[in-house]
C-alpha positions as CSV (number, residue, x, y, z in Angstrom):
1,X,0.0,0.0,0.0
2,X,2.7,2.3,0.4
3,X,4.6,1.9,-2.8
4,X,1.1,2.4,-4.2
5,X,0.9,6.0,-2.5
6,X,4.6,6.7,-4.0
7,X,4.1,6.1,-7.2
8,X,0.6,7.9,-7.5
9,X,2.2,10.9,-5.8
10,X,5.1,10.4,-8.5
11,X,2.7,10.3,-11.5
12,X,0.4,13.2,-10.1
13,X,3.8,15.1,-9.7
14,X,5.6,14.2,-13.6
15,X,1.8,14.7,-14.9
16,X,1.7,18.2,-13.3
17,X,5.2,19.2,-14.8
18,X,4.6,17.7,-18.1
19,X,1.2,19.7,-18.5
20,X,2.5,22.7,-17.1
21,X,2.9,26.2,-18.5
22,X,6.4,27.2,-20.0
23,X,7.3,30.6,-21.3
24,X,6.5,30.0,-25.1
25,X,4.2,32.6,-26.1
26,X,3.7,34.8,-23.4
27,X,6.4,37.3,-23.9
28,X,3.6,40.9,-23.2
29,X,6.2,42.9,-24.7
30,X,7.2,46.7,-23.0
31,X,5.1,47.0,-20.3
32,X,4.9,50.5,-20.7
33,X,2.9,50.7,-24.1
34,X,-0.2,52.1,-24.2
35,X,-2.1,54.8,-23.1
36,X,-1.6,56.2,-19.6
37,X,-3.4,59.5,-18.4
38,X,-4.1,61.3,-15.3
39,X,-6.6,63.9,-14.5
40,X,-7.4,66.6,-11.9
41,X,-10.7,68.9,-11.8
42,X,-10.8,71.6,-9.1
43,X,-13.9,73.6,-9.1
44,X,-14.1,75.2,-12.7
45,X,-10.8,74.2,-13.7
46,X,-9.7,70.9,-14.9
47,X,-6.0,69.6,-16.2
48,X,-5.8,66.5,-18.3
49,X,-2.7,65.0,-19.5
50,X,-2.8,61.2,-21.7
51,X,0.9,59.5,-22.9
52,X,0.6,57.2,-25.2
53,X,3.5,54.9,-26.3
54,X,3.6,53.1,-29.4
55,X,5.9,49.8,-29.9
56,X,8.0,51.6,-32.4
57,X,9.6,53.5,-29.4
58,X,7.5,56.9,-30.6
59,X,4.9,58.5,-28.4
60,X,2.3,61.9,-27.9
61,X,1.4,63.6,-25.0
62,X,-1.5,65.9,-25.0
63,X,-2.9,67.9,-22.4
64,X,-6.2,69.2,-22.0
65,X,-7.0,72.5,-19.8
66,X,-10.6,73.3,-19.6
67,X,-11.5,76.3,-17.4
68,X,-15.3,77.2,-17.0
69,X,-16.4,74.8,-19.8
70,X,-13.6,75.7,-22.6
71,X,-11.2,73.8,-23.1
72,X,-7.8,73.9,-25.2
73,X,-5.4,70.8,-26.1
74,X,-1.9,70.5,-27.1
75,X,-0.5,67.5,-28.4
76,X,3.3,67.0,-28.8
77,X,5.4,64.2,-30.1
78,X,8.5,62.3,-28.7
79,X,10.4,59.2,-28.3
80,X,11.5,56.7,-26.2
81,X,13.4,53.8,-24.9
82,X,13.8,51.3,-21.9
83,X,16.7,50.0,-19.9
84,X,15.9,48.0,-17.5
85,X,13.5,49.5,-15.5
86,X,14.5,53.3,-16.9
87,X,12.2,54.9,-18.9
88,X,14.1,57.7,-21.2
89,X,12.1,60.6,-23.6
């Protein structure tokens, strides 16, 4: 009876490992693209800002200031790179 526990605990253990995940495929990419923004409102005034970051390493940033209902944006463009965990624009 014994043996019969080891060697079920054995196979449950080599059929977990052999059915397991493994790294093929999931490589996300940069973490970083995509779009990111932030927002603040304070009474009548409001301040937007959105970054988006493209795979190609290029970007925009455009901010939106809106003060008693009218508002005005300004887009830019830039680039940008990782090292490690340093982001550089």
């Amino acid at each position: 009876m014994k043996n019969f526990k080891y060697l079920l605990v054995m196979f449950i253990a080599l059929s977990v490992s052999l059915t397991s995940c493994d790294d093929d495929g999931d490589d996300m990419g940069n973490p970083i693209v995509g779009s990111w923004g932030l927002s603040e409102e304070d009474g009548g005034f409001a301040v937007s800002l959105v970054a988006t970051f493209a795979e190609n390493g290029t970007g925009t940033l455009t901010a939106t200031i809106t003060i008693d209902g009218q508002s005005q944006s300004e887009s830019d463009s830039f680039t940008w790179s990782t090292d490690g965990d340093q982001l550089s624009l």
